[in-house]
Chimera marker file (.cmm) of the C-alpha trace (Angstrom):
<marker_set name="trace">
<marker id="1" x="98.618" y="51.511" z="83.997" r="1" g="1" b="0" radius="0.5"/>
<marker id="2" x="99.560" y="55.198" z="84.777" r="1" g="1" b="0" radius="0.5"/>
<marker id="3" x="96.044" y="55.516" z="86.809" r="1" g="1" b="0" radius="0.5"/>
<marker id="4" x="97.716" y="52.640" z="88.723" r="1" g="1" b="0" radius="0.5"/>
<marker id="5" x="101.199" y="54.541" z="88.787" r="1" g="1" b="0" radius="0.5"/>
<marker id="6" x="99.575" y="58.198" z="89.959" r="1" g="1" b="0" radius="0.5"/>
<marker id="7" x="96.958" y="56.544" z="92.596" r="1" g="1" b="0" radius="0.5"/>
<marker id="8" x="100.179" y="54.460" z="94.407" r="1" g="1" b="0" radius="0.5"/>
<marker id="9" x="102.420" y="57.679" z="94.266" r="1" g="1" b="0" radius="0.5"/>
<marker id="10" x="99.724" y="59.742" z="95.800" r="1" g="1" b="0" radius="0.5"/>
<marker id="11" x="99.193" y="56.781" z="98.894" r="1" g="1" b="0" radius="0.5"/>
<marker id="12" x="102.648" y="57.235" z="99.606" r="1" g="1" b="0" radius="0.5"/>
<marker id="13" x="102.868" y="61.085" z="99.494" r="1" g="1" b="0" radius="0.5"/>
<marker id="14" x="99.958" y="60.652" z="101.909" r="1" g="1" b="0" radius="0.5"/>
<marker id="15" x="102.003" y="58.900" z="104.333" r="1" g="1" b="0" radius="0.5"/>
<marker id="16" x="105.085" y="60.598" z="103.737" r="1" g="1" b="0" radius="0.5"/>
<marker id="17" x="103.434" y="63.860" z="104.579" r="1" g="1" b="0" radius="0.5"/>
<marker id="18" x="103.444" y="63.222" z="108.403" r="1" g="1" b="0" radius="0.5"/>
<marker id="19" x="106.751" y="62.321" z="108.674" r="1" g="1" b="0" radius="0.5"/>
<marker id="20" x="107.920" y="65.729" z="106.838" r="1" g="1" b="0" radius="0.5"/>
<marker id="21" x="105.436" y="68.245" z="108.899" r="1" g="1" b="0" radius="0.5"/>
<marker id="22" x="107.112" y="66.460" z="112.301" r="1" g="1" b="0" radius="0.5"/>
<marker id="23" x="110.684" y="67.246" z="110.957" r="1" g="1" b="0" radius="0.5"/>
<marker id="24" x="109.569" y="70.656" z="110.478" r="1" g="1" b="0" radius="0.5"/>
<marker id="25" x="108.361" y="70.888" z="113.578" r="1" g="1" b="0" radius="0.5"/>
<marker id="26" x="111.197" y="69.503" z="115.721" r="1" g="1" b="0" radius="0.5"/>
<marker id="27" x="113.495" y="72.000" z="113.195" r="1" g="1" b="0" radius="0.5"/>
<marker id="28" x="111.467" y="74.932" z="114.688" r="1" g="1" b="0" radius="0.5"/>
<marker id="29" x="112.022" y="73.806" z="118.182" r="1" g="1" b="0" radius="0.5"/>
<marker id="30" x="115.073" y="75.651" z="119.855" r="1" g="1" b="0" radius="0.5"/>
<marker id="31" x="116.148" y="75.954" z="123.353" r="1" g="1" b="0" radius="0.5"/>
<marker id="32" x="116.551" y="79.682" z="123.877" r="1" g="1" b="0" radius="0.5"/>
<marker id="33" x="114.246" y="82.622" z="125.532" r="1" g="1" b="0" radius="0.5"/>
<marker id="34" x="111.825" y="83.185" z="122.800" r="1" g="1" b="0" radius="0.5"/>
<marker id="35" x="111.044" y="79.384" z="121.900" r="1" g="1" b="0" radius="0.5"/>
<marker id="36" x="110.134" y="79.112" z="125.869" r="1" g="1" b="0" radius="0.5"/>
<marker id="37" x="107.947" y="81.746" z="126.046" r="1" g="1" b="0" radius="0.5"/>
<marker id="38" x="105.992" y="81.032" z="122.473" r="1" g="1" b="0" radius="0.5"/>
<marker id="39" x="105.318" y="77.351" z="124.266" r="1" g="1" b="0" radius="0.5"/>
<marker id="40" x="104.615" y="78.868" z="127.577" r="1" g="1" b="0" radius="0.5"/>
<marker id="41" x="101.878" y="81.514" z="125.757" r="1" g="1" b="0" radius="0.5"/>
<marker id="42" x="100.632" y="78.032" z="123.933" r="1" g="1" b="0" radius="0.5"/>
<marker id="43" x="100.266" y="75.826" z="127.169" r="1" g="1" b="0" radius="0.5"/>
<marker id="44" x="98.485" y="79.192" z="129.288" r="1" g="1" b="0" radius="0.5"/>
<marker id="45" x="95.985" y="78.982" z="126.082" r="1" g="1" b="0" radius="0.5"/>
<marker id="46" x="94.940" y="75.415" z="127.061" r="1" g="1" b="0" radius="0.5"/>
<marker id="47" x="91.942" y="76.634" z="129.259" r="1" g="1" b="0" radius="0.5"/>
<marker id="48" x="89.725" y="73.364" z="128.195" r="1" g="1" b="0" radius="0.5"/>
<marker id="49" x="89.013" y="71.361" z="131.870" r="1" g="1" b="0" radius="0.5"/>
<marker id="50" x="89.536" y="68.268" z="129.756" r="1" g="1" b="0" radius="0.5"/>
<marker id="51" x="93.251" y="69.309" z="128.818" r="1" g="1" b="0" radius="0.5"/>
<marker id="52" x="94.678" y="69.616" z="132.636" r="1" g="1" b="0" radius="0.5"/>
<marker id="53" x="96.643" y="66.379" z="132.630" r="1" g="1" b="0" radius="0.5"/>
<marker id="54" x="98.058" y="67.578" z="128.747" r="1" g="1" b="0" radius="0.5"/>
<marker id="55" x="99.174" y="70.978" z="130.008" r="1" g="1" b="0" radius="0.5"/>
<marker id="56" x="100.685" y="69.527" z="133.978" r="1" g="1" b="0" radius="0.5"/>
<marker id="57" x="102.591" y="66.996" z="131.472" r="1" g="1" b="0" radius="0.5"/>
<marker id="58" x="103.731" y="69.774" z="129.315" r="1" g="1" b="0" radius="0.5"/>
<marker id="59" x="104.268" y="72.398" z="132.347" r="1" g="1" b="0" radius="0.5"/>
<marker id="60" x="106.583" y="69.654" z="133.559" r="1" g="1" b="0" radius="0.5"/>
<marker id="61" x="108.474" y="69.445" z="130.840" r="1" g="1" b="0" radius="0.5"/>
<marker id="62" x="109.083" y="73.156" z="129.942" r="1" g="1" b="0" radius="0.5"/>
<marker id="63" x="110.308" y="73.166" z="133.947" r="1" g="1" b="0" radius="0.5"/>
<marker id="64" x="112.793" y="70.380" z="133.268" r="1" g="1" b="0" radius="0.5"/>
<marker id="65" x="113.681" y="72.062" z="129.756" r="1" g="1" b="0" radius="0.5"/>
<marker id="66" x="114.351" y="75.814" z="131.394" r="1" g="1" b="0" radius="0.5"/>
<marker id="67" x="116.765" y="73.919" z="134.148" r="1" g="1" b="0" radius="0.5"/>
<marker id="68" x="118.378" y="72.043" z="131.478" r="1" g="1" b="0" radius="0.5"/>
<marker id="69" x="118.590" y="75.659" z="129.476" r="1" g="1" b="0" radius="0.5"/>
<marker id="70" x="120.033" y="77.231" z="133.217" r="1" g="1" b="0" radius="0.5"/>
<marker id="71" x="122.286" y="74.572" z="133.281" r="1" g="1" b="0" radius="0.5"/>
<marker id="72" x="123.240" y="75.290" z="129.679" r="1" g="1" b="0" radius="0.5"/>
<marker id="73" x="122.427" y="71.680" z="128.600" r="1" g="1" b="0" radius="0.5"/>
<marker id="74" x="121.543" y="72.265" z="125.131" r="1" g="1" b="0" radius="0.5"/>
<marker id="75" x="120.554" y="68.893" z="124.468" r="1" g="1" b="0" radius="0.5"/>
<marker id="76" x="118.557" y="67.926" z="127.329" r="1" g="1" b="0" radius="0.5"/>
<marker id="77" x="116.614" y="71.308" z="126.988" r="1" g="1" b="0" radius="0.5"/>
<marker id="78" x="115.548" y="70.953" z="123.388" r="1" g="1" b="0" radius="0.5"/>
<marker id="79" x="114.624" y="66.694" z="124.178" r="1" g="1" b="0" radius="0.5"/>
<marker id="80" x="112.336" y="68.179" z="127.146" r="1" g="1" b="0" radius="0.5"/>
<marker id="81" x="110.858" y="71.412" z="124.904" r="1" g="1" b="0" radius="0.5"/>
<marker id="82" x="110.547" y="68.526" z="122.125" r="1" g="1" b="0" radius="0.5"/>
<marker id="83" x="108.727" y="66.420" z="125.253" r="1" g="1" b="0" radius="0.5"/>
<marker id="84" x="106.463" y="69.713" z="126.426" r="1" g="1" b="0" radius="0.5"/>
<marker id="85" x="105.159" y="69.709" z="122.827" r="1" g="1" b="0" radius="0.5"/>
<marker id="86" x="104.222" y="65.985" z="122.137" r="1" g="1" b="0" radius="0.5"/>
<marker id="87" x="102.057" y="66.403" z="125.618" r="1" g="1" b="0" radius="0.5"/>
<marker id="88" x="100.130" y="69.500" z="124.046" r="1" g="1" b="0" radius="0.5"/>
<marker id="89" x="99.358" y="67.996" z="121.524" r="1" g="1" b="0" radius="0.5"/>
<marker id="90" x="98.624" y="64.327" z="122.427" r="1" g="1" b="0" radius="0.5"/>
<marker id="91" x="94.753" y="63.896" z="120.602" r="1" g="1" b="0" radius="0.5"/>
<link id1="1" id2="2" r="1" g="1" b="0" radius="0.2"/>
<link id1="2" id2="3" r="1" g="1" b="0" radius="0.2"/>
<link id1="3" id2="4" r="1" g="1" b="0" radius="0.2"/>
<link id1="4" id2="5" r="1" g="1" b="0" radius="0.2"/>
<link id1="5" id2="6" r="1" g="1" b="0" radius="0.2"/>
<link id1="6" id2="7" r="1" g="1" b="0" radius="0.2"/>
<link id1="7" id2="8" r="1" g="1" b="0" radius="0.2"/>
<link id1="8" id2="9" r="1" g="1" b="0" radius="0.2"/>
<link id1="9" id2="10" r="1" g="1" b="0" radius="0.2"/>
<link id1="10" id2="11" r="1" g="1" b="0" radius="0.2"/>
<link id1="11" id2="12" r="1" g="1" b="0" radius="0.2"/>
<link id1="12" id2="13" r="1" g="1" b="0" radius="0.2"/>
<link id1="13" id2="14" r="1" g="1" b="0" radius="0.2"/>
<link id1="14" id2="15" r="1" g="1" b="0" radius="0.2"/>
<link id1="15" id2="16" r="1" g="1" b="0" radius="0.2"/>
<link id1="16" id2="17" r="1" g="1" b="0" radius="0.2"/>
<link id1="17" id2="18" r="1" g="1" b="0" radius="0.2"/>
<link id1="18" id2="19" r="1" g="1" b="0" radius="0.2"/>
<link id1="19" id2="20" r="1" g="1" b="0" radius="0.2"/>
<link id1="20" id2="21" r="1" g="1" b="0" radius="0.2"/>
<link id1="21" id2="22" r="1" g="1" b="0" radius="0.2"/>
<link id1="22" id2="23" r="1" g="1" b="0" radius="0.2"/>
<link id1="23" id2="24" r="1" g="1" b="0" radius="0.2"/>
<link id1="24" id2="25" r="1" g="1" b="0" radius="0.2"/>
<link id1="25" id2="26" r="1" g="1" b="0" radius="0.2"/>
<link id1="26" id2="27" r="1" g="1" b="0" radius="0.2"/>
<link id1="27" id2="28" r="1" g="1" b="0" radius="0.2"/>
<link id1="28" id2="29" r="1" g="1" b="0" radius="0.2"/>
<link id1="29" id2="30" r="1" g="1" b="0" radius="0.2"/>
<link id1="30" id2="31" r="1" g="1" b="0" radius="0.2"/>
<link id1="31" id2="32" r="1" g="1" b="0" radius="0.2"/>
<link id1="32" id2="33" r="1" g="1" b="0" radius="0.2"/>
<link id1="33" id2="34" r="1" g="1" b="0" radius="0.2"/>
<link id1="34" id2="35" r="1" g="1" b="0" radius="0.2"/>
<link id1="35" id2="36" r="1" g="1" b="0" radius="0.2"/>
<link id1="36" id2="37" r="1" g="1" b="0" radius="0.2"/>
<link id1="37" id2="38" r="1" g="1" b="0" radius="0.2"/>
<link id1="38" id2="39" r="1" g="1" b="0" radius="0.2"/>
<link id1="39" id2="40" r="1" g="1" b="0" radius="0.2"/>
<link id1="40" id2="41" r="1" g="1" b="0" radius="0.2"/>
<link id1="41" id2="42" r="1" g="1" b="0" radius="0.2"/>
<link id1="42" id2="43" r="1" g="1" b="0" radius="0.2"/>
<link id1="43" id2="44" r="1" g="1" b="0" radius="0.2"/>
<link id1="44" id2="45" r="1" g="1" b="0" radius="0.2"/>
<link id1="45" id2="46" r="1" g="1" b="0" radius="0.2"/>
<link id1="46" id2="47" r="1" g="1" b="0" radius="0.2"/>
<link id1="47" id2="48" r="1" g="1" b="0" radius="0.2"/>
<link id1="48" id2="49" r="1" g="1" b="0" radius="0.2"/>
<link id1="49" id2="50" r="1" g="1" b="0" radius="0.2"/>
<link id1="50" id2="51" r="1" g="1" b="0" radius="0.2"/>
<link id1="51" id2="52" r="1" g="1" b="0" radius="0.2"/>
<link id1="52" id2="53" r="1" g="1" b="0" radius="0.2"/>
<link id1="53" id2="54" r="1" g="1" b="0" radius="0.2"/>
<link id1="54" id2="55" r="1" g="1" b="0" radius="0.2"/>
<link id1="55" id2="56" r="1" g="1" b="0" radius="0.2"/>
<link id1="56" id2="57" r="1" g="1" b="0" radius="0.2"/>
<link id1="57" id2="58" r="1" g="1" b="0" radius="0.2"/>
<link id1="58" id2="59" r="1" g="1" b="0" radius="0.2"/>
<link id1="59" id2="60" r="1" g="1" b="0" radius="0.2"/>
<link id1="60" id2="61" r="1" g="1" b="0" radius="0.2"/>
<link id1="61" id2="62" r="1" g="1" b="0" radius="0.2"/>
<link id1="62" id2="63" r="1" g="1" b="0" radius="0.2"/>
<link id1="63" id2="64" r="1" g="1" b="0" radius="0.2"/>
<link id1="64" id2="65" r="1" g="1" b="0" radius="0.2"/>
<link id1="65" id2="66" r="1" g="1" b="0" radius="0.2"/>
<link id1="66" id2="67" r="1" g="1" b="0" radius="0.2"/>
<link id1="67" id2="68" r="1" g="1" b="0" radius="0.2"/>
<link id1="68" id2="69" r="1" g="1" b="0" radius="0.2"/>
<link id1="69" id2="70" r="1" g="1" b="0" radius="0.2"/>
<link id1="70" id2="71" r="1" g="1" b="0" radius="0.2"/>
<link id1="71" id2="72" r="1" g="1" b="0" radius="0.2"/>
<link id1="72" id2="73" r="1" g="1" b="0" radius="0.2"/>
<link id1="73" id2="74" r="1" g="1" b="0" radius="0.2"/>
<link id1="74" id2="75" r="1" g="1" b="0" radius="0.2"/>
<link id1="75" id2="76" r="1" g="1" b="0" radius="0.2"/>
<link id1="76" id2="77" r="1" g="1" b="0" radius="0.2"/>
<link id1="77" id2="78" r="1" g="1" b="0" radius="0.2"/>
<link id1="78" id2="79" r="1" g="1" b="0" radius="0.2"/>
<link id1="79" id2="80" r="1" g="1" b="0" radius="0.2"/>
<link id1="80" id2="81" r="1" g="1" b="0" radius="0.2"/>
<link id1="81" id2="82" r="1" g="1" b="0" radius="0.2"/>
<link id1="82" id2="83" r="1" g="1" b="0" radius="0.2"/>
<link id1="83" id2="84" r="1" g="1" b="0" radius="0.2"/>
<link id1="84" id2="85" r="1" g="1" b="0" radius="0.2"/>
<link id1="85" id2="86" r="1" g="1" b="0" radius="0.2"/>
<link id1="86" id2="87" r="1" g="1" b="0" radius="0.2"/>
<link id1="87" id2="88" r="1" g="1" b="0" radius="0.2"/>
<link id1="88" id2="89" r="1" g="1" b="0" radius="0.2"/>
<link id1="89" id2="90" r="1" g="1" b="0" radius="0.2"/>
<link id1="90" id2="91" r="1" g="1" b="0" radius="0.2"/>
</marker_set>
């Protein structure tokens, strides 16, 4: 019984754990000078051939996220940074 108990609460912490790590990550996403260049310094590290459609996406989205940031659209800057990052990382 508590074998059954400690292997079904360790299958769902296994897929809760996802779920946390992408609050986290969204959390750590803001729209402000030093966010920008941290993701621009990540996307110029995507040298890999095989990743130019990942970093245009993303490249599009960080341009759409710094006129949103111009425009002081909070909102619609963090949605595109939150956009830039879902491209890089797309498997």
């Amino acid at each position: 019984m508590f074998k059954t108990t400690l292997a079904a609460a360790a299958l769902t912490m296994a897929f809760l754990q996802p779920v946390f790590a992408e609050d986290a990550m969204k959390a750590d996403v803001k729209c402000d000078e030093a966010s920008m260049m941290k993701m621009q310094t990540e996307m110029d590290a995507m040298t890999d051939p095989a990743m130019k459609d990942k970093k245009d996406m993303a490249k599009n989205e960080m341009d759409m996220a710094k006129e949103s940031m111009k425009a002081d659209k909070k909102d619609d800057c963090m949605m595109h940074m939150d956009g830039a990052m879902k491209a890089m990382s797309k498997g």
